[in-house]
N, CA, C and O atoms as CSV, one atom per row, in Angstrom:
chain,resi,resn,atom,element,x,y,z
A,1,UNK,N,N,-65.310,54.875,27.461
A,1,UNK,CA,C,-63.989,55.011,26.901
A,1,UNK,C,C,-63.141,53.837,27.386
A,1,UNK,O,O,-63.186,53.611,28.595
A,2,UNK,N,N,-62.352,53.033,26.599
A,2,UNK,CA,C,-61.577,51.839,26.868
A,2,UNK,C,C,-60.312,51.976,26.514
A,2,UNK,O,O,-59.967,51.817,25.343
A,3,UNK,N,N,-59.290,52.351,27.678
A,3,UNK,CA,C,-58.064,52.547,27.563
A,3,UNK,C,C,-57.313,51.342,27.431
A,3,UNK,O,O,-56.091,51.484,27.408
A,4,UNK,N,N,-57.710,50.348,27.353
A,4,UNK,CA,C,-57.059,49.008,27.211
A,4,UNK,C,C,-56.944,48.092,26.353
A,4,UNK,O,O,-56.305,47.083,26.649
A,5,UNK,N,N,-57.528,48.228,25.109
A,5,UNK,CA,C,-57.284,47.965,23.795
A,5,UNK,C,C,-55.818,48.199,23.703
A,5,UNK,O,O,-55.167,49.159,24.114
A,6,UNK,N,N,-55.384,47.001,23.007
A,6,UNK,CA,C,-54.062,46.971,22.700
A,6,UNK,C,C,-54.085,46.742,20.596
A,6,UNK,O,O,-54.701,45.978,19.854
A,7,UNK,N,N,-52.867,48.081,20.312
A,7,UNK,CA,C,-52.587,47.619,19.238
A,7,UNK,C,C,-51.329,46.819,18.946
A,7,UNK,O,O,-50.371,46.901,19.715
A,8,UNK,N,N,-51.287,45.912,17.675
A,8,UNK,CA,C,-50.267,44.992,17.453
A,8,UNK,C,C,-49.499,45.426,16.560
A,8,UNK,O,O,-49.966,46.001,15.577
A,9,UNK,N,N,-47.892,45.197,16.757
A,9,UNK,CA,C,-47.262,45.982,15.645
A,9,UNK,C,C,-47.101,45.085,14.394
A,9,UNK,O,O,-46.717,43.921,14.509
A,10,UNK,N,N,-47.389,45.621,13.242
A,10,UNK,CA,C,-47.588,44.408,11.985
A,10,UNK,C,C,-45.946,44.058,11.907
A,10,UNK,O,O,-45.046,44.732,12.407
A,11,UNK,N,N,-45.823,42.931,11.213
A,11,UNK,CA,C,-43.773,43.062,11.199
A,11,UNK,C,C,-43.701,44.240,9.889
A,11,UNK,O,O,-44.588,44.440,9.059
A,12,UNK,N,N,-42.392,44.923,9.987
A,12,UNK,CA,C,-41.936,45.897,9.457
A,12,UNK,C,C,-40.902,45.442,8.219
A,12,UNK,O,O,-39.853,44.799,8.215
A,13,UNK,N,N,-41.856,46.208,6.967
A,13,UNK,CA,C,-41.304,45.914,5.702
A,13,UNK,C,C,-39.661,46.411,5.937
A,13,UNK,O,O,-39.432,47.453,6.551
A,14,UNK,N,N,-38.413,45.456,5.318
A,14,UNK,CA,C,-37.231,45.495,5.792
A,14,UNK,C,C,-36.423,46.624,4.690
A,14,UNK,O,O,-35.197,46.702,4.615
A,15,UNK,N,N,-37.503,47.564,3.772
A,15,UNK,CA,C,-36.850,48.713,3.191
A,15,UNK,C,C,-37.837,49.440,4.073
A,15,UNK,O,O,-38.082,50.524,3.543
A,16,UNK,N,N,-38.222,49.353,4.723
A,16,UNK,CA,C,-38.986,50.830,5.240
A,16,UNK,C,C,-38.597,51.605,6.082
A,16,UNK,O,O,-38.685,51.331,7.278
A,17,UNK,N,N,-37.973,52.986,5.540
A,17,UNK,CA,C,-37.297,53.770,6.493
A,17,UNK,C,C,-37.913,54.361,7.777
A,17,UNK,O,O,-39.137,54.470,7.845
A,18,UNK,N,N,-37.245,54.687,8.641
A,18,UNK,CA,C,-38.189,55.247,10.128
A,18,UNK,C,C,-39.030,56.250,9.979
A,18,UNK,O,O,-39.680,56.453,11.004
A,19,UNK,N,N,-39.251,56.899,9.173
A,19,UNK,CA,C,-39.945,57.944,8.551
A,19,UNK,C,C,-40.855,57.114,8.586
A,19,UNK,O,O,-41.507,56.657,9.524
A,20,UNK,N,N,-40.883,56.823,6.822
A,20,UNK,CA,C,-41.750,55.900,6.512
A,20,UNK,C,C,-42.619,55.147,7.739
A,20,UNK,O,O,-43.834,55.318,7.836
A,21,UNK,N,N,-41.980,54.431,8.518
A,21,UNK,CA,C,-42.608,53.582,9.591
A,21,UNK,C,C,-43.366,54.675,10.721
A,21,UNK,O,O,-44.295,54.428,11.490
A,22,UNK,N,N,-42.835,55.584,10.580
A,22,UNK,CA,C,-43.114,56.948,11.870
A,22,UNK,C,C,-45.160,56.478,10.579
A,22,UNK,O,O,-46.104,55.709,10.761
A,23,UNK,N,N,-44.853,57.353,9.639
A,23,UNK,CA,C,-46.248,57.428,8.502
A,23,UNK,C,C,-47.086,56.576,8.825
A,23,UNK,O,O,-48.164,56.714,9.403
A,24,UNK,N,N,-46.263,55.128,8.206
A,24,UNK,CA,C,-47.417,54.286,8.739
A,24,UNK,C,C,-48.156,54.120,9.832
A,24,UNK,O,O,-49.369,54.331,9.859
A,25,UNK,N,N,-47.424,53.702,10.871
A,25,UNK,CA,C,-48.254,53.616,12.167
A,25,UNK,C,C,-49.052,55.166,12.617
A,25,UNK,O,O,-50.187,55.258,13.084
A,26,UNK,N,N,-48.417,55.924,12.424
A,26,UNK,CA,C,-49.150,57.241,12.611
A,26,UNK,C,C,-50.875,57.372,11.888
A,26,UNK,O,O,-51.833,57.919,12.434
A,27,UNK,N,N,-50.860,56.806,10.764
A,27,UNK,CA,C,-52.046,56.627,9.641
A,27,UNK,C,C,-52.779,55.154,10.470
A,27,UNK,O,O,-54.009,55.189,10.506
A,28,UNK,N,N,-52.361,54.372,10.875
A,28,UNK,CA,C,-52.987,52.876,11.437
A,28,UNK,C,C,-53.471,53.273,12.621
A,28,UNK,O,O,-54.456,52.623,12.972
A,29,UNK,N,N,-53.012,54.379,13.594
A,29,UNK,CA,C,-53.246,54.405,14.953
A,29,UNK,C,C,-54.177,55.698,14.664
A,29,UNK,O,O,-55.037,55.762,15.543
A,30,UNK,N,N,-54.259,56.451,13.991
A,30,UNK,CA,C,-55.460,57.195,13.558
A,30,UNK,C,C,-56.766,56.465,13.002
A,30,UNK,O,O,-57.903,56.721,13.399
A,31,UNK,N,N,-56.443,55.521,12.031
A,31,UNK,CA,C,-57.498,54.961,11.371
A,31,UNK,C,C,-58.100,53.955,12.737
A,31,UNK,O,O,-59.222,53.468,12.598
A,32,UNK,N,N,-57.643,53.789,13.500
A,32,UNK,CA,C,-58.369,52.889,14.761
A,32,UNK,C,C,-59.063,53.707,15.159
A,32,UNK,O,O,-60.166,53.165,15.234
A,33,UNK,N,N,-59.172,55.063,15.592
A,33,UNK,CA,C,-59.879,56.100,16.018
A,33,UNK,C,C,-59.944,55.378,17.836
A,33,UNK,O,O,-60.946,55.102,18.496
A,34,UNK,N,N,-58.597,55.259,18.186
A,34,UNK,CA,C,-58.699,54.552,19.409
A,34,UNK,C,C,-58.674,56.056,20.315
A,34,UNK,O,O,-58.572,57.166,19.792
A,35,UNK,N,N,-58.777,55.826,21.574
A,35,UNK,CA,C,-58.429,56.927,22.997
A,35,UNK,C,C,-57.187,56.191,23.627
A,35,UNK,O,O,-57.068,54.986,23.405
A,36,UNK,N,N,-56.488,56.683,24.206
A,36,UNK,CA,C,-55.084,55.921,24.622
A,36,UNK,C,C,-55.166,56.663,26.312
A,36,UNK,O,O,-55.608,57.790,26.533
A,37,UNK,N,N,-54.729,55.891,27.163
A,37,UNK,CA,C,-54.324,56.192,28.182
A,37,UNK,C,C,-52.853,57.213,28.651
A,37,UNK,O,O,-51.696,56.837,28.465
A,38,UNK,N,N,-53.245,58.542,29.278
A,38,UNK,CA,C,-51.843,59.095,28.999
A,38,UNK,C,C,-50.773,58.466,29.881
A,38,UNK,O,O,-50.960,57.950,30.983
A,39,UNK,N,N,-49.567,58.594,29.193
A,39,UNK,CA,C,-48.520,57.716,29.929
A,39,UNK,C,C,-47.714,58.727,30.527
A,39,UNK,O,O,-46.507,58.597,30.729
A,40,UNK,N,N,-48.552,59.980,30.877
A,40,UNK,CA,C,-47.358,61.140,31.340
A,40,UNK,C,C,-45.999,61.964,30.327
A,40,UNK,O,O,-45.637,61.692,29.183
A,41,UNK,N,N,-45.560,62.873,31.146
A,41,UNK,CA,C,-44.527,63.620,30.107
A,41,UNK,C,C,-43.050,62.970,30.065
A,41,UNK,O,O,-43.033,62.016,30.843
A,42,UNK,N,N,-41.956,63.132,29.505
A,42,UNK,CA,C,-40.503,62.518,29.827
A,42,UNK,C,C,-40.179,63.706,30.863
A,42,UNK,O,O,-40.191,64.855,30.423
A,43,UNK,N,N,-39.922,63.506,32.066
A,43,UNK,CA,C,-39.207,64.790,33.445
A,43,UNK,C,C,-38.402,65.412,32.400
A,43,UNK,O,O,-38.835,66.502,32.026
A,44,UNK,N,N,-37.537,65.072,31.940
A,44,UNK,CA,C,-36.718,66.294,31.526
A,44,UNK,C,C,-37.328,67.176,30.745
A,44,UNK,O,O,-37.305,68.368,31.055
A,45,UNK,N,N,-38.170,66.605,29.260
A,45,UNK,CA,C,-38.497,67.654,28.453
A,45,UNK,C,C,-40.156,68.081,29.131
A,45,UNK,O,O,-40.765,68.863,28.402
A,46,UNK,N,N,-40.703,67.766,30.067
A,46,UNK,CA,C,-41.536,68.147,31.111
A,46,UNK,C,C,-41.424,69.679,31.564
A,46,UNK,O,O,-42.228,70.610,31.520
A,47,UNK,N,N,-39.919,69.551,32.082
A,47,UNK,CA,C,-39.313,70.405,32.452
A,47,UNK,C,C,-39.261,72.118,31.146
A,47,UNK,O,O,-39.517,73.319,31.240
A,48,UNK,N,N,-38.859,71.332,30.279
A,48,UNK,CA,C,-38.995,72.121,29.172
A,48,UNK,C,C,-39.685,72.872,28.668
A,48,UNK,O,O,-39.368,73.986,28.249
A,49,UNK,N,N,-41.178,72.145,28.627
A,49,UNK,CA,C,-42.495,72.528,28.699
A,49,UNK,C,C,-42.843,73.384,29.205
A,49,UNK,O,O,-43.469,74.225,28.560
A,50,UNK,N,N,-42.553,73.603,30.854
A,50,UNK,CA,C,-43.284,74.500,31.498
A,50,UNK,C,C,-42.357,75.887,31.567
A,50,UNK,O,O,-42.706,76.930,32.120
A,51,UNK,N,N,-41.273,75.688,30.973
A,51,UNK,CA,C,-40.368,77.007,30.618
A,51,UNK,C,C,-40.932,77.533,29.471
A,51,UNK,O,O,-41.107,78.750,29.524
A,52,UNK,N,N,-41.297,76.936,28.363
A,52,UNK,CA,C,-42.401,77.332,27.514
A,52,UNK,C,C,-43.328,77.652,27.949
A,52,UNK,O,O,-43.837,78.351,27.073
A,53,UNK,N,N,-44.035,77.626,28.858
A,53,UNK,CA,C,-45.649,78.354,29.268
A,53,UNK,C,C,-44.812,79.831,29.585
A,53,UNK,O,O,-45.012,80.963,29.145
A,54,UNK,N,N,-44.283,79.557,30.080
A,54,UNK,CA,C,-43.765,81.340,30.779
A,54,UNK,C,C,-43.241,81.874,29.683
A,54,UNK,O,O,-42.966,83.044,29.947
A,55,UNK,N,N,-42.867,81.524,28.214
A,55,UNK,CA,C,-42.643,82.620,27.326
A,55,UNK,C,C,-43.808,82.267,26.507
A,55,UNK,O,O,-43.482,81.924,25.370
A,56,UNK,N,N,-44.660,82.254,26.667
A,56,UNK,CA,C,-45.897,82.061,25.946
A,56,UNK,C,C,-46.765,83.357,26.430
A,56,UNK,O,O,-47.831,83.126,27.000
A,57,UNK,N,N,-46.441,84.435,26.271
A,57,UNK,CA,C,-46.741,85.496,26.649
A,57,UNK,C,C,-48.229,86.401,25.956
A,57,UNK,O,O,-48.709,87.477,26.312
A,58,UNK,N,N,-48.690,85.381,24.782
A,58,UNK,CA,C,-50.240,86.046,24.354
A,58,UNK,C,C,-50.953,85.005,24.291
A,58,UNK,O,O,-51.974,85.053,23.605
A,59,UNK,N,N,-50.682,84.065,24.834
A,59,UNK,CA,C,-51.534,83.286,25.400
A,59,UNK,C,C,-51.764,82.017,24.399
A,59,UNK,O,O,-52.283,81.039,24.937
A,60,UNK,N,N,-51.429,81.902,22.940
A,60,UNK,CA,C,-51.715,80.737,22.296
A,60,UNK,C,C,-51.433,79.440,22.151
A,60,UNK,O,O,-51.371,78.840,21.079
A,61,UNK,N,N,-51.212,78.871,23.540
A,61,UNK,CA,C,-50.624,77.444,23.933
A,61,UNK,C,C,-51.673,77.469,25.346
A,61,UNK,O,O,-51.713,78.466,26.067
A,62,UNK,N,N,-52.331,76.489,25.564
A,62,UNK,CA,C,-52.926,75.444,26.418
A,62,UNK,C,C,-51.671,75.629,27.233
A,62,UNK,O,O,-50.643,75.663,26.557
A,63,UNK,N,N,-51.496,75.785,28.843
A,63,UNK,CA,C,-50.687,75.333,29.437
A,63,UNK,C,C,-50.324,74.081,29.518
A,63,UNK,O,O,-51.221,73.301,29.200
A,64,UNK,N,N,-49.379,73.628,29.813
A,64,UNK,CA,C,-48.560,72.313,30.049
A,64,UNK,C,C,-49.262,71.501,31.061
A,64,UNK,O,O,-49.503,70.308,30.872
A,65,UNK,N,N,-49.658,72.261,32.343
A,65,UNK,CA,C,-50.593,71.112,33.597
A,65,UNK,C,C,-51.829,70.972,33.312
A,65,UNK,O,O,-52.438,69.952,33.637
A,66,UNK,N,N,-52.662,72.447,32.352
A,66,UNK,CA,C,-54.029,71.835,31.921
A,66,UNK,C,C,-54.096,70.635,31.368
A,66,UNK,O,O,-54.768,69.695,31.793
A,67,UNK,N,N,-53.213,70.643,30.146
A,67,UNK,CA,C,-53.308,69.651,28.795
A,67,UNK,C,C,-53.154,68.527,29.500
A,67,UNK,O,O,-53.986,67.627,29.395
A,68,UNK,N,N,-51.695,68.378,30.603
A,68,UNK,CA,C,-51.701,67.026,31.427
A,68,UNK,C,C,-53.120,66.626,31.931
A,68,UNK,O,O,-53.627,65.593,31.493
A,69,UNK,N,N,-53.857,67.493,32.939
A,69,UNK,CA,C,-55.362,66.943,33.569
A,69,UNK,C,C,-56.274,66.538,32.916
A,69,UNK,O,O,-56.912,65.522,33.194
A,70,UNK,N,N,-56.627,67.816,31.224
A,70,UNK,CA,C,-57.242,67.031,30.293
A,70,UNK,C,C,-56.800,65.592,29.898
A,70,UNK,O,O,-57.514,64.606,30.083
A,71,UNK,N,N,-55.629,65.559,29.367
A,71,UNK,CA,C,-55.047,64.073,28.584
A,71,UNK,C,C,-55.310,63.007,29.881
A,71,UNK,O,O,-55.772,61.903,29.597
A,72,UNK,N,N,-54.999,63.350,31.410
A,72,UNK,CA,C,-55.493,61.950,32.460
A,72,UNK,C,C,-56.760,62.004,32.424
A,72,UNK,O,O,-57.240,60.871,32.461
A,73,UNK,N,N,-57.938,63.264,32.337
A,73,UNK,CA,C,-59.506,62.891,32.237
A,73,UNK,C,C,-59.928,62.101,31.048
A,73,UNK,O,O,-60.690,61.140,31.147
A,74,UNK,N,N,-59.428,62.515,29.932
A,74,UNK,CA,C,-60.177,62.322,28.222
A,74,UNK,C,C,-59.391,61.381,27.492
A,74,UNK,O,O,-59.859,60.932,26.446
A,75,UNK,N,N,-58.186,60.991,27.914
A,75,UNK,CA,C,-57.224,60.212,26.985
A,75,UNK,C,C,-56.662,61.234,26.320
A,75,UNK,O,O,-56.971,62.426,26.321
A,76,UNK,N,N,-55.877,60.707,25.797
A,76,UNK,CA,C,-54.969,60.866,24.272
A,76,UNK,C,C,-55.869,60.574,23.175
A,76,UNK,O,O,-56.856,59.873,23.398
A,77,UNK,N,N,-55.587,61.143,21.734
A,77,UNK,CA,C,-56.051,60.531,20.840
A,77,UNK,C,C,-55.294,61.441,19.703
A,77,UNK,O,O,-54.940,62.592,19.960
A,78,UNK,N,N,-55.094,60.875,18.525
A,78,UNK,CA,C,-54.039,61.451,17.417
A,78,UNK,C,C,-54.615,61.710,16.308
A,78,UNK,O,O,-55.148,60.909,15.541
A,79,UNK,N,N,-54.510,62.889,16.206
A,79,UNK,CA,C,-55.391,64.336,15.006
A,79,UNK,C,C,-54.999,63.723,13.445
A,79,UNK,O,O,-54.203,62.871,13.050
A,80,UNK,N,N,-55.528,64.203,13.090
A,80,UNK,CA,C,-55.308,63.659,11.358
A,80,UNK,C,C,-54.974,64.857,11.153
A,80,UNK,O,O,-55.814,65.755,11.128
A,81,UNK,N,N,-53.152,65.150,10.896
A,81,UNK,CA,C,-53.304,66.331,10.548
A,81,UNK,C,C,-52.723,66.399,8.917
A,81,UNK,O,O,-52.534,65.361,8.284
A,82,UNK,N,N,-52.550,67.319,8.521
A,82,UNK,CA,C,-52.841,67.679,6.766
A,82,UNK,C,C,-50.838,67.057,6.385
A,82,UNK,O,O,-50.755,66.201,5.504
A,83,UNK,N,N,-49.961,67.354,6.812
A,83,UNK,CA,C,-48.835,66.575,6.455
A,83,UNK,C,C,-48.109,65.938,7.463
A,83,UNK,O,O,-47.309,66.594,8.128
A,84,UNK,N,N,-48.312,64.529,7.701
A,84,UNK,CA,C,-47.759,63.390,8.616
A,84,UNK,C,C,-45.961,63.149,8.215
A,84,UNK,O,O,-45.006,62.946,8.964
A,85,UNK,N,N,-46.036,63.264,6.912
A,85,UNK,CA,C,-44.815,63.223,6.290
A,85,UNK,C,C,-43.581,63.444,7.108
A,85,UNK,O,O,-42.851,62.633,7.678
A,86,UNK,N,N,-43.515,65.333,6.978
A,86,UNK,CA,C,-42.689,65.271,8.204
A,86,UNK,C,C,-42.270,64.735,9.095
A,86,UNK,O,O,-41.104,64.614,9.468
A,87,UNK,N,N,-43.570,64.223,9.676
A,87,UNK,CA,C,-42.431,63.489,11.174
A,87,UNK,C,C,-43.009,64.169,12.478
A,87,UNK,O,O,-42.759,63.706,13.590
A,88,UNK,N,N,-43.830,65.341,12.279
A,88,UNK,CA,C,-44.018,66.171,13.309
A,88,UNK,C,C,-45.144,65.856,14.023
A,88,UNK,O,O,-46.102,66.624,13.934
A,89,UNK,N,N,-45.233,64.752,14.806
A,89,UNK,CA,C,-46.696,63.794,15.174
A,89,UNK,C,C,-47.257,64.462,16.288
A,89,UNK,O,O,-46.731,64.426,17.401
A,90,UNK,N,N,-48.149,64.980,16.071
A,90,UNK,CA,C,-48.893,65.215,17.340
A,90,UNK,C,C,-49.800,65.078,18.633
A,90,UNK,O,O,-48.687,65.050,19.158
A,91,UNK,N,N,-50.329,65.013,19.233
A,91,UNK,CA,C,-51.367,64.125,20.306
A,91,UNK,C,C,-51.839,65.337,20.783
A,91,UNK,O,O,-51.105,66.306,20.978
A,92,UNK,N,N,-53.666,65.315,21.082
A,92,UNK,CA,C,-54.573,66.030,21.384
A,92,UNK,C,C,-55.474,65.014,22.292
A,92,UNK,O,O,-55.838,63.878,21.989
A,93,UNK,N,N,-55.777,65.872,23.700
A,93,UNK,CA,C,-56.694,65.691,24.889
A,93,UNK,C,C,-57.908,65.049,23.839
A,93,UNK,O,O,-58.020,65.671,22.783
A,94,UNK,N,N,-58.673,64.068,23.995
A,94,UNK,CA,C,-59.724,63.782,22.901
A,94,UNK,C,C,-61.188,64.318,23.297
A,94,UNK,O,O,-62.285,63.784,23.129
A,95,UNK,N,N,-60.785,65.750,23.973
A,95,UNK,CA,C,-62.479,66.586,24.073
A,95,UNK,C,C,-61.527,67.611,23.870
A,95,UNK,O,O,-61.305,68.452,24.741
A,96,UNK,N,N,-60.746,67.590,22.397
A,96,UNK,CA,C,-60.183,68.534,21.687
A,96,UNK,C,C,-60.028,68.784,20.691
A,96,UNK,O,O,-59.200,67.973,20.275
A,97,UNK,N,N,-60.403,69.699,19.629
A,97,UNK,CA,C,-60.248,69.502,18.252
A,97,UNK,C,C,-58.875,70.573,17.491
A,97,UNK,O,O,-58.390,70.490,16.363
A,98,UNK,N,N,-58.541,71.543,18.629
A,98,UNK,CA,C,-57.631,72.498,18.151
A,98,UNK,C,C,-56.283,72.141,18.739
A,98,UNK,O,O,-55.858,72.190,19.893
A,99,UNK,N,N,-55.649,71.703,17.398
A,99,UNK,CA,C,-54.027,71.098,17.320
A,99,UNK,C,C,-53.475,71.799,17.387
A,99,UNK,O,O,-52.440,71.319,17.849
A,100,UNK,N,N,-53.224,73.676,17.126
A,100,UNK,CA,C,-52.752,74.275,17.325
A,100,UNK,C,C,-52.252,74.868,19.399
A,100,UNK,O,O,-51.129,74.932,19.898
A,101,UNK,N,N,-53.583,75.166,20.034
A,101,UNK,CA,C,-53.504,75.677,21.161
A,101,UNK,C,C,-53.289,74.550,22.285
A,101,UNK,O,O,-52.879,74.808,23.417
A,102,UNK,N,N,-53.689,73.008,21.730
A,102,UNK,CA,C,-53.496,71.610,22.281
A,102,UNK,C,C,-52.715,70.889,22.158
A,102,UNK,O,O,-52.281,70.230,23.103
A,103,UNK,N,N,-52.288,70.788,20.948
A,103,UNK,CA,C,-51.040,69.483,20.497
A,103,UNK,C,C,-49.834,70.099,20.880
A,103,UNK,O,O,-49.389,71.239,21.012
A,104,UNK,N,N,-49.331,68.508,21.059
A,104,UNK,CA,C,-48.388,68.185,22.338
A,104,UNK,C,C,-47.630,67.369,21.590
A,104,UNK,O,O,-48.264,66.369,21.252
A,105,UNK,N,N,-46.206,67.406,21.083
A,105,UNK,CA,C,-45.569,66.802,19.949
A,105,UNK,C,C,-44.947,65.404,20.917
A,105,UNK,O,O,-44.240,65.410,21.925
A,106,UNK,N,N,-45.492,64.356,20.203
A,106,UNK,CA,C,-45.089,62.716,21.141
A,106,UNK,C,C,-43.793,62.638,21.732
A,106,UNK,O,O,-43.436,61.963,22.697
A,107,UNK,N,N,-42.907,63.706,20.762
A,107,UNK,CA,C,-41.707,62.935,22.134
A,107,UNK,C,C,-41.646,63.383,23.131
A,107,UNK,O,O,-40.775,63.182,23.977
A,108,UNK,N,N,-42.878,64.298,23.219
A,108,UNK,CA,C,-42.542,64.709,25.069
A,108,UNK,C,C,-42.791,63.995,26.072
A,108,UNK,O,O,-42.457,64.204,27.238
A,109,UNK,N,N,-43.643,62.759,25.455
A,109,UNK,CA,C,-44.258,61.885,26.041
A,109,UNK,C,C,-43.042,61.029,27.108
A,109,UNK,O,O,-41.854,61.268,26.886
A,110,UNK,N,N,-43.353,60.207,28.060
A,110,UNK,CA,C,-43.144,58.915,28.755
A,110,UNK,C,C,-43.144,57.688,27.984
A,110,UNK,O,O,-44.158,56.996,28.081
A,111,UNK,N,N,-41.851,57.132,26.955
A,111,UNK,CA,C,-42.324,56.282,26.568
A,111,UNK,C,C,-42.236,54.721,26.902
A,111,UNK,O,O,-42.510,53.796,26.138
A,112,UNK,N,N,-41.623,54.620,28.716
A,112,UNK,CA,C,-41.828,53.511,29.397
A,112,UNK,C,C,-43.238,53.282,29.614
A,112,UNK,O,O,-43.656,52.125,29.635
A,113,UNK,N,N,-43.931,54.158,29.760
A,113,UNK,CA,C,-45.238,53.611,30.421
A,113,UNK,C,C,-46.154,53.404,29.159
A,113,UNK,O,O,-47.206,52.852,29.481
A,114,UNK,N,N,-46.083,53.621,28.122
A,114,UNK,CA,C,-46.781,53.404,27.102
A,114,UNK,C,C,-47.371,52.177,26.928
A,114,UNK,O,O,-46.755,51.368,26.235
A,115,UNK,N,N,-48.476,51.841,27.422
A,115,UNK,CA,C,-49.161,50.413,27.462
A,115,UNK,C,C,-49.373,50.092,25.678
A,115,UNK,O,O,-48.770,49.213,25.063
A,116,UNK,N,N,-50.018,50.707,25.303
A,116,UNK,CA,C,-50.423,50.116,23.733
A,116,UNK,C,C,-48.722,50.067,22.606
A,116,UNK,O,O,-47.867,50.945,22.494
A,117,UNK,N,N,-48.781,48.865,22.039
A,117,UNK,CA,C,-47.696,48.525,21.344
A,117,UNK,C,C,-47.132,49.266,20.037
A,117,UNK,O,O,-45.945,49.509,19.819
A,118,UNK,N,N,-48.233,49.577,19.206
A,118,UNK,CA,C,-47.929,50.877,17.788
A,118,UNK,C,C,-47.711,52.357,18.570
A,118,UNK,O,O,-47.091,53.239,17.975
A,119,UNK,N,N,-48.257,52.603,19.962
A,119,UNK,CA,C,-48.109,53.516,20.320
A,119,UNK,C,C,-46.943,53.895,20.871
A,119,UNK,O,O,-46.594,55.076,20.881
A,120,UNK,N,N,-46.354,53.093,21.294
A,120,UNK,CA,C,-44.858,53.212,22.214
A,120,UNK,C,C,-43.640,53.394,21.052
A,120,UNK,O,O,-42.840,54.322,20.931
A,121,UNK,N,N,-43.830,51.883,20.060
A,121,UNK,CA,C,-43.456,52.098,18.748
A,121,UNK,C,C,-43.199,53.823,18.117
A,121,UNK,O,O,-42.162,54.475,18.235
A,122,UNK,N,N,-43.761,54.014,17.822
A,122,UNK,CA,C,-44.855,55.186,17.125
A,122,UNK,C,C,-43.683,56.356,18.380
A,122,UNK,O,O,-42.839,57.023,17.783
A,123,UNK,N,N,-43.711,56.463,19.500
A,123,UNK,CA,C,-42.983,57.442,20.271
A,123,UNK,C,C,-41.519,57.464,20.153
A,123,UNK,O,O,-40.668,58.320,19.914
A,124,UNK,N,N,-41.543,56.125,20.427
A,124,UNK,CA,C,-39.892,55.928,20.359
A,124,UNK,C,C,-39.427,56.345,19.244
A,124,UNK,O,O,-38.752,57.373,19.292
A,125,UNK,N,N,-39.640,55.692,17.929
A,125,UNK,CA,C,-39.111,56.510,16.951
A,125,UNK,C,C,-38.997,58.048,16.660
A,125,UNK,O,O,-38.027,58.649,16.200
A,126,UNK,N,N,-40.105,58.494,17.004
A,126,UNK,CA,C,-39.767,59.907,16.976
A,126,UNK,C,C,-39.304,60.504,17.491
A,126,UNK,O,O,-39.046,61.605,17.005
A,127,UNK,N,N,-38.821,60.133,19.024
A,127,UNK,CA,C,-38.033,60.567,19.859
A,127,UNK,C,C,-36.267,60.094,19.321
A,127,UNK,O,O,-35.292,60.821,19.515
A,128,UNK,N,N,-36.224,58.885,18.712
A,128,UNK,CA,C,-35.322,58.532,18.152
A,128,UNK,C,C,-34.588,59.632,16.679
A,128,UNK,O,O,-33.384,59.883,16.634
A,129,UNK,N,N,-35.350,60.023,15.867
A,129,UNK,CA,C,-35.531,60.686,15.175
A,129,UNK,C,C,-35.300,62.188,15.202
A,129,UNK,O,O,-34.949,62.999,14.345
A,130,UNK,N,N,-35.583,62.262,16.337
A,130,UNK,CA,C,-35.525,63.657,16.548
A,130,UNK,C,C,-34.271,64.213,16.986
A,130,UNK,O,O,-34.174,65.429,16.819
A,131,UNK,N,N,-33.382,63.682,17.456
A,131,UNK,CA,C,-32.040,63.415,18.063
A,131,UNK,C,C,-30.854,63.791,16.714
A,131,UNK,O,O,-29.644,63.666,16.904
C-alpha cells in the first residue's frame, strides 16, 4: 500500500460551481482507486463524533476510535457511492465495503494534514459548503 502518491489538481473550469468541482474531483479521486493516508479527525467535530457513539444505541455505526485505528492501519479510500451529486462525500477504512456502518462524511476530517492535493481540495470544499 503507497500512501504517498500525490494527486494534482487539474486548473478549474472558471463556470464550475463548488458542487460541481466537489463531483468532479470526488469521480477523479475514485477513478485513481488510490489508498490515502489518514490525516486524523477536525478536534472539534471529533468531539462530536464520539457524542454520537453514545446515542447510537442499536448499534448501527462503527464507533468513532475503531474507524480511526482501522483508517491509521488500512488507509482511507472513497466508495463509489450511487449519488455524488449531493455533496454528501464519504470515506471508508479500505478493508471496508459497508458505507453505511463505516462512512465517515470528509468534513470531519483534518484538513491541514491532508498530504495528497485533490484530496485536501476535495475536503475543504465540503467543509466549506457545508457551512
Amino acid at each position: 500500500m503507497n500512501f504517498n502518491e500525490q494527486s494534482k489538481i487539474p486548473e478549474k473550469n472558471e463556470q464550475e460551481s463548488p458542487l460541481q468541482e466537489i463531483v468532479r474531483l470526488y469521480k477523479e479521486l475514485i477513478e485513481s482507486g488510490k489508498i490515502f493516508r489518514f490525516p486524523g479527525f477536525d478536534p472539534e467535530r471529533y468531539k462530536k463524533m464520539k457524542e454520537g457513539d453514545n446515542e447510537d444505541i442499536y448499534g448501527y455505526m462503527t464507533p468513532t476510535d475503531t474507524l480511526s485505528d482501522r483508517f491509521l492501519v488500512h488507509g482511507v479510500r472513497f466508495p463509489d457511492v450511487k449519488y455524488p451529486k449531493s455533496g454528501n462525500i464519504l470515506i471508508i477504512p479500505n478493508d471496508s465495503t459497508d458505507i453505511v456502518k463505516d462512512g465517515i462524511r470528509i468534513e470531519n476530517l483534518n484538513s491541514t494534514t491532508i498530504e495528497d492535493q485533490k484530496f485536501r481540495r476535495l475536503t475543504v470544499l465540503c467543509q466549506e459548503t457545508e457551512k
